[in-house]
N, C-alpha and C positions, 0 to 999 in steps of 0.2 A: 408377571413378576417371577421372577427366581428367588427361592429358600434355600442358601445354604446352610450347609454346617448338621444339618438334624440329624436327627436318629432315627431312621426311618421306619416304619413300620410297612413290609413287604406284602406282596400278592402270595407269597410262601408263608405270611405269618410267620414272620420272625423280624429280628431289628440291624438296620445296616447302617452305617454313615455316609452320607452322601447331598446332593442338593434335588432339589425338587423345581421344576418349569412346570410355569401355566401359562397357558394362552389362551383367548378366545373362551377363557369361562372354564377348560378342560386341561386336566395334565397332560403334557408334553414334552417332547424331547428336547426342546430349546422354544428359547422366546427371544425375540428379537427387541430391541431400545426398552428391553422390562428394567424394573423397580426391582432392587437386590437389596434381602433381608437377611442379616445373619442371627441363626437359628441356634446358635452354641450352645449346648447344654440341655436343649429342648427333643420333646419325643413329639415326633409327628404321625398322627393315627389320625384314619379316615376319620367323616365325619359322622356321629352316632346317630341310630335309628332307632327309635322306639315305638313300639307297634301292639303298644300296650299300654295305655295311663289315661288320664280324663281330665287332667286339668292343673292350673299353675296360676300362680300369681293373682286371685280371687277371680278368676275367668274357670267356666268348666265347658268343656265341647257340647254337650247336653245342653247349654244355657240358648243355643238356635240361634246365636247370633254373629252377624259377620265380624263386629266388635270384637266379640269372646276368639272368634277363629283367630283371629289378626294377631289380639294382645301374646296368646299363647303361642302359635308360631313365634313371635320374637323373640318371647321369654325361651322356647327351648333353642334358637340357634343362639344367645347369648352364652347358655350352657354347655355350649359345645352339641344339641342334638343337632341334625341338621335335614332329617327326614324323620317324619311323622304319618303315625294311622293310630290317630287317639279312637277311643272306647266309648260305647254307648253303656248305658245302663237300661234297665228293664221298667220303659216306661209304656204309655199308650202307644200304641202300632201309630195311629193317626199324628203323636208329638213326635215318635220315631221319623217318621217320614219327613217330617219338617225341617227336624234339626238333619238328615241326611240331604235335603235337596241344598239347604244352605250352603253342607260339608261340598254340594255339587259345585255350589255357583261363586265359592273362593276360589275353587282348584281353577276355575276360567278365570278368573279375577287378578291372582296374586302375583308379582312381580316381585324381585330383588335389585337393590341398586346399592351403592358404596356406602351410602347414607341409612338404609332401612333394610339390613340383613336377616331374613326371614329362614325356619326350616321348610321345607317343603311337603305339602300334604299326600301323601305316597299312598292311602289310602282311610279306611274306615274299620276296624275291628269290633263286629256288633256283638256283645259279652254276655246279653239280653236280649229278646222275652223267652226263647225256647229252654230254661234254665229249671232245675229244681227247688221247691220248695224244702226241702228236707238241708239242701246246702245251699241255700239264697245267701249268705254271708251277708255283704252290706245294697243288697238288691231288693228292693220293694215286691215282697209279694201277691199285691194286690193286682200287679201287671204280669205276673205270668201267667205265661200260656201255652200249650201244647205245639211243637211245632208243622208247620205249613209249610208246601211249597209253593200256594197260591200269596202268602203273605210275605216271603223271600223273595218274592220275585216283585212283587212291589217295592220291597226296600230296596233292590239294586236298580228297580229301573228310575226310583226318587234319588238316590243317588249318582246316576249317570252312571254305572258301573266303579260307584268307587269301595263300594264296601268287598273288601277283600276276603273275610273271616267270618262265620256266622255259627255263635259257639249253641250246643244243643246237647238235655240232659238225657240222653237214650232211654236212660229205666222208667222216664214218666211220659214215652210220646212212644205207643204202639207200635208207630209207623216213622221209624226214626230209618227201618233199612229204606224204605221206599223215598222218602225225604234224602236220605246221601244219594241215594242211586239217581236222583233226578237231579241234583243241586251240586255236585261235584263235577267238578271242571269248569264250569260255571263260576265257583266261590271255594277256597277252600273253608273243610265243615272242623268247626274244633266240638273237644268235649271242656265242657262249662260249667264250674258249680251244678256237680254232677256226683248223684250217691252210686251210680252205676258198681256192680260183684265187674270181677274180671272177664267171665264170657262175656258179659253184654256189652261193654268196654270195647274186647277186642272184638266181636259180632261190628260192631261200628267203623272200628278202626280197618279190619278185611273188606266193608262194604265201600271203603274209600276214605274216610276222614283221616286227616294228616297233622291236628295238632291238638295241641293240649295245652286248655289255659290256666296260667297261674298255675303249676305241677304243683303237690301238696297240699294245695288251702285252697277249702271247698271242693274236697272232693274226700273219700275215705281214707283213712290210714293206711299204710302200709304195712299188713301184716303179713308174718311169713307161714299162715295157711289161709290165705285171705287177702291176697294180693291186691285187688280192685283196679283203679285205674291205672295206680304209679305202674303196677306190673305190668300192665296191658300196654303202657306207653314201653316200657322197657323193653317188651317183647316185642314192638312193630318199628322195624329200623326206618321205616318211611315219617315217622313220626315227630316232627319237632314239638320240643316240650318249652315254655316261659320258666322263667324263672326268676322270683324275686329274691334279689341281693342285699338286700335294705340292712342286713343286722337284725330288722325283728321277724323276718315273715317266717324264715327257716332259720333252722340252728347251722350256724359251720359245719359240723360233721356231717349233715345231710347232702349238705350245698358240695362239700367233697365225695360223700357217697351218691351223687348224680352224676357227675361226672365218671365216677370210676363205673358204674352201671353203664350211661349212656353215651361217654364219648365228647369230645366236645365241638362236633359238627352240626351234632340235634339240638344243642342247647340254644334259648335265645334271651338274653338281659330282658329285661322289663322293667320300668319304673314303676308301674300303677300307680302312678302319681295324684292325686286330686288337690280342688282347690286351692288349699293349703299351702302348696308346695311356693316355696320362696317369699312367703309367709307369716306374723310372726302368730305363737302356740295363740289357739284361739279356740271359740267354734264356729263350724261350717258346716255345710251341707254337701251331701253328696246322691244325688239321685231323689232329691225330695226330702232324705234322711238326715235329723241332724250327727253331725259327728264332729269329735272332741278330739283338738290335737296338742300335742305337748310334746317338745322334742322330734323322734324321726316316726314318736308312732301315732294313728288315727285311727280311732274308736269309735263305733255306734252308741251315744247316748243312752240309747235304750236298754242293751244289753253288753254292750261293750267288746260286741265281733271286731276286728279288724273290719276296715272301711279303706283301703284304698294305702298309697303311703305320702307320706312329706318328704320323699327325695326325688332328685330328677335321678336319668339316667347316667351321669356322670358320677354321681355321688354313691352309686351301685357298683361302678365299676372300682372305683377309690375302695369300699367297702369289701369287693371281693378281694380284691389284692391285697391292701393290709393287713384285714380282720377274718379272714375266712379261707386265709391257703388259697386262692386261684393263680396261679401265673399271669403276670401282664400279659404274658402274646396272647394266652388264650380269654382272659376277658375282654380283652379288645376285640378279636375275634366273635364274641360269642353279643355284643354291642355292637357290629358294622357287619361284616359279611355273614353271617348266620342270619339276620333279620332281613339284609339285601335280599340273600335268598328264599326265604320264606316268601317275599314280598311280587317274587320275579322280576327284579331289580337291580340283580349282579350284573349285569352285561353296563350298566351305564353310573352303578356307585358301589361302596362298600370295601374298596380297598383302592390305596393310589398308586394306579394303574395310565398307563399312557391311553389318549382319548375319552376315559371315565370322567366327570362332573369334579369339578376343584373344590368339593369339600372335605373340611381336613381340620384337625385342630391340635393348636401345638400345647405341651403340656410341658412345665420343669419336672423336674426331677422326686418332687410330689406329687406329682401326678393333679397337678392347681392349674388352673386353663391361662396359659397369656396370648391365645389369639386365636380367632374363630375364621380361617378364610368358607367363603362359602360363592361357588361360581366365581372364585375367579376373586372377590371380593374381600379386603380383609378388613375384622373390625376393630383392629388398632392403626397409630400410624407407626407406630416403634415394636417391633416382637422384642420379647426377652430381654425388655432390660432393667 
């Protein structure tokens, strides 16, 4: 197909007018006897990764079933996501394993076609069991446990190698240097629902660990003789940090003071999406736990933590740009190539690029999705009108 007319969204991260070619599933320079859409009006940005959330549409990745994988992929290439690595929670090692061999045995399974436009599962981000008790947030702590490299190495090898991420609370696992120094390169190591002071933070982060989940929630405040982890992330340039966008996880003025700290190459969107999401206000469950949602926020029943949120990915980026001061280029940016990278997945997505994957999604002028192409495939038969 050829897209003309759009607004393009560059490998410079920034916006051009121009047309766009795909062939063969990939953008290219020309496409020969292709299907010509005119794109007037429309912003076209790669298509979004989210490598952080757990669940959509009454489906949660945790639920261990090819069903729950299936519905969910749908549901987030509908939304515009079009690569995914949803999130465990901190259950049995043994149901871990389970729901990860499944997460295995989609990734050989799953196809896209004109008819059944899927995101692609790009990996596994495991959020749980090596996590603290003191910041479990909406995590059962009846399943943590101290972290292992004999039980990491089980998760990846139940996974086929797909779990990417394997987040750990340093201050409660002795042997958290000896766990990075084995487990790095292997997997990258985040800090997770984590009470970790600043040295033992950055002791982690110098021993190799490279990210940081959910930046702000669950984990200590940021004070200024008391820095803890936000510093420790601040202070290790190799370090990408999550960041939920939602309107409720953080305040605007944080969501701006991250940026002006970190940059906005370290930054990465996150939905933390569960259940819920696309939804209407109810109760659900998330990790075992019930939790209460109404509007964009979701609640542990029991004490009323935050539990995950009711937006997708798309709805974080709309959020950042209207209600929180981010610039479009760079929340698009910080939703497709920041997460490609993180993921080691820029060479083949994450900005449209000649020979890169033809996922893409075109938006009006509200930043409202009117077409999802993915490989090549789009899910309307009319864009923009």
């Amino acid at each position: 197909m050829i897209i003309k007319n759009a607004v393009i969204y560059t490998e410079e991260q920034n916006f051009e007018k121009g047309d766009i070619c795909i062939s063969n599933g990939v953008f290219s320079h020309s496409a020969e006897d292709a299907e010509v859409f005119d794109a007037a009006g429309c912003y076209a940005v790669p298509g979004l990764i989210d490598l952080h959330f757990h669940g959509c549409q009454g489906y949660d990745f945790c639920d261990g079933t090819m069903e729950a994988v299936e519905r969910i992929a749908e549901y987030e290439a509908s939304v515009g996501v079009t690569g995914i690595a949803p999130a465990t929670m901190t259950l049995p090692v043994e149901e871990l394993k389970k729901i990860l061999s499944v997460g295995a045995e989609y990734k050989t399974k799953t196809e896209v076609t004109a008819h059944n436009i899927k995101a692609d599962l790009l990996g596994i981000n495991m959020e749980g069991p090596f996590i603290s008790k003191v910041k479990k947030g909406a995590q059962d702590p009846e399943h943590i446990i101290p972290c292992s490299v004999k039980i990491a190495e089980e998760f990846l090898e139940a996974s086929k190698g797909l779990v990417k991420f394997i987040g750990i609370a340093p201050e409660d696992n002795p042997e958290y240097l000896d766990f990075i120094n084995q487990m790095k390169g292997r997997v990258d190591i985040s800090l997770a629902h984590t009470n970790a002071d600043y040295k033992t933070a950055m002791s982690a982060f110098q021993a190799g660990a490279n990210h940081a989940v959910h930046l702000f929630n669950a984990m200590p405040s940021f004070h200024h003789r008391d820095p803890g982890v936000i510093g420790a992330v601040v202070d290790s340039s190799h370090v990408y940090a999550e960041l939920i966008c939602d309107g409720v996880h953080i305040h605007p003025a944080m969501v701006r003071a991250t940026f002006a700290m970190l940059g906005k190459d370290r930054i990465v969107f996150i939905s933390d999406s569960m259940r819920a999401t696309g939804m209407p206000d109810g109760r659900y469950t998330l990790g075992g736990l019930d939790v209460e949602v109404k509007g964009k926020k979701a609640v542990l029943v029991s004490d009323g933590a935050l539990a995950g949120s009711a937006s997708t990915l798309m709805d974080c980026v709309r959020t950042a740009v209207k209600e929180l001061g981010v610039p479009l280029e760079t929340a698009i940016a910080c939703a497709t190539a920041n997460p490609a990278k993180c993921l080691g997945v820029y060479d083949e997505r994450g900005s449209i690029s000649v020979g890169k994957k033809a996922d893409m999604v075109l938006l009006d002028q509200e930043l409202k999705i009117r077409a999802v192409i993915k490989d090549g495939y789009c899910s309307k038969k009319s864009i923009c009108d």
